[in-house]
C-alpha positions as CSV (number, residue, x, y, z in Angstrom):
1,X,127.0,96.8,96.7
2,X,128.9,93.4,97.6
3,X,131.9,92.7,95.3
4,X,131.2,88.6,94.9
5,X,133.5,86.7,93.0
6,X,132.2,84.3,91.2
7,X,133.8,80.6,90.5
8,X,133.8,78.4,87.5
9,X,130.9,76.5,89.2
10,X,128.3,78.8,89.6
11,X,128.9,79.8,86.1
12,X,129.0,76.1,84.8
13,X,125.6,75.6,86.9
14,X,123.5,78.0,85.4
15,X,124.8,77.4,81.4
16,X,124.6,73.3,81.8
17,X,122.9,73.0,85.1
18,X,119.4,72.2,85.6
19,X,117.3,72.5,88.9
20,X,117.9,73.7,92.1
21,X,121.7,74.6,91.8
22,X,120.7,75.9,88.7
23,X,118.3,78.1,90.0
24,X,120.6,79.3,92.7
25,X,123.5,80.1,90.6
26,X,120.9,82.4,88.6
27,X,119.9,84.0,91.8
28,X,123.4,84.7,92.5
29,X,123.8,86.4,89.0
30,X,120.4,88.3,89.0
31,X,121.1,90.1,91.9
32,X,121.2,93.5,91.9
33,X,123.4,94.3,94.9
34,X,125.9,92.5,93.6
35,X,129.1,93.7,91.5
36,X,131.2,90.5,90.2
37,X,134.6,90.2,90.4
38,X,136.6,87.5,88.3
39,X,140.2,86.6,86.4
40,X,141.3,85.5,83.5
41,X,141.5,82.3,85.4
42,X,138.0,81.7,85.5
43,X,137.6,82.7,81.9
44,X,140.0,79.6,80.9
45,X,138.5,77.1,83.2
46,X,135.0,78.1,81.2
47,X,135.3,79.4,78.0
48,X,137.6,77.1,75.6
49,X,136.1,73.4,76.2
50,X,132.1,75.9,75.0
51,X,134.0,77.1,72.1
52,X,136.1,74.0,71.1
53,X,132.2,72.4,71.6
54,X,130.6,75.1,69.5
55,X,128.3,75.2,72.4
56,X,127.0,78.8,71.0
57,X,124.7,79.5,73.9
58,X,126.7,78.5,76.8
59,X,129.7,80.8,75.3
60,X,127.4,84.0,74.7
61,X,126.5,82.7,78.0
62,X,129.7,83.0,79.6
63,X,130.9,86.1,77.4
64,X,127.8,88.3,78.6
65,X,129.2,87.2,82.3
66,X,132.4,88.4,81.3
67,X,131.2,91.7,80.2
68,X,129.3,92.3,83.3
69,X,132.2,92.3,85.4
70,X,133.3,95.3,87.1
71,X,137.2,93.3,88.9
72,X,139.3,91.8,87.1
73,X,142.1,90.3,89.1
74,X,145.7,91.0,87.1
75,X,147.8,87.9,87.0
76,X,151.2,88.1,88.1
77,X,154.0,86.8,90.1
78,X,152.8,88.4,93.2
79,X,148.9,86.9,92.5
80,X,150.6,83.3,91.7
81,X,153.0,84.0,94.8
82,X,149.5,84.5,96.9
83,X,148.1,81.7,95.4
84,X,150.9,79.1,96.4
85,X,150.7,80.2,99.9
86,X,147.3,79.7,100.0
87,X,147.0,76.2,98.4
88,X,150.0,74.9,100.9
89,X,148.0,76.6,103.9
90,X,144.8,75.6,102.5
91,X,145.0,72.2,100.8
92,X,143.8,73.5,97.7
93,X,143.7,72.5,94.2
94,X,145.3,74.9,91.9
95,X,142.9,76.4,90.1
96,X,141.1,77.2,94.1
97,X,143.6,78.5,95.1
98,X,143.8,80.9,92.0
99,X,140.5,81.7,92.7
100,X,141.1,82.4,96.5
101,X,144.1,84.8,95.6
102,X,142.0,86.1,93.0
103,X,139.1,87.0,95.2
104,X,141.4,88.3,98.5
105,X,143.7,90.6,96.1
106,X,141.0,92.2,94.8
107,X,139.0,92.7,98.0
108,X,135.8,90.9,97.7
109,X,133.1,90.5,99.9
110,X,133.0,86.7,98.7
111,X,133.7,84.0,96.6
112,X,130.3,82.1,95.6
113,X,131.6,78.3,94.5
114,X,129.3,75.5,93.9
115,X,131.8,73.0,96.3
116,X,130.7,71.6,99.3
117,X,130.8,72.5,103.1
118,X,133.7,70.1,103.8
119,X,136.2,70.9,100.8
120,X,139.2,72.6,101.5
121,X,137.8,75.8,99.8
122,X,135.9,76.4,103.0
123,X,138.8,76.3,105.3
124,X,139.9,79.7,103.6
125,X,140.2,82.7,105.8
126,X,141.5,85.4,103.0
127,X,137.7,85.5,101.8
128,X,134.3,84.2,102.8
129,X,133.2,81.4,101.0
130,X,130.1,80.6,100.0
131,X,128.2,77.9,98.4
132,X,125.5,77.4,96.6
133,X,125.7,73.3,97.0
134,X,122.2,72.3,98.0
């Protein structure tokens, strides 16, 4: 089973999305060798903006994600400590480099993000990163 963490985007992509990343982010989800990983992190970046909406379907969406996940990544000084470090080595955005500590503290396989080849996500070393940008 590989432990994939999964980022905002992929999540995003298959509630709003339409077409191929769309289709690729569902792949990602309907996979059954995969066990998901996540934080409360991710759950923020999704979750409030459906509900503030009332976008019903995109937050029973995003909750029935939530409930398939096996990791949860516990924040904490230490995780926000990792975080730091990896955003100043990195060149991340916050919120990435949440998502990078996230992933590397709770040993997964990889992080699946919708970004691009090029964005400092990929220059990460603490976790493979992949994407499912067309």
């Amino acid at each position: 089973m590989k432990l994939t963490f999964i980022d905002a985007g992929v999540l995003i992509a298959v509630a709003r999305g339409s077409g191929d990343i769309a289709l690729k982010a569902m792949a990602v989800l309907d996979d059954p060798e995969r066990a998901f990983a996540s934080s409360s992190f991710v759950r923020l970046e999704v979750l409030p903006k459906a509900k503030f909406h009332r976008r019903a379907a995109e937050t029973a969406f995003y909750e029935a994600f939530f409930e398939t996940v096996e990791h949860w990544a516990r924040p904490g000084e230490s995780l926000l400590e990792r975080a730091f470090d990896a955003a100043v080595e990195f060149g991340l955005a916050s919120i990435d480099a949440l998502h990078v500590a996230a992933a590397a503290a709770l040993g997964a396989d990889e992080l699946v993000t919708t970004e691009r080849p090029g964005k400092p996500l990929h220059r990460v070393t603490s976790v493979a990163v992949k994407t499912i940008h067309p």
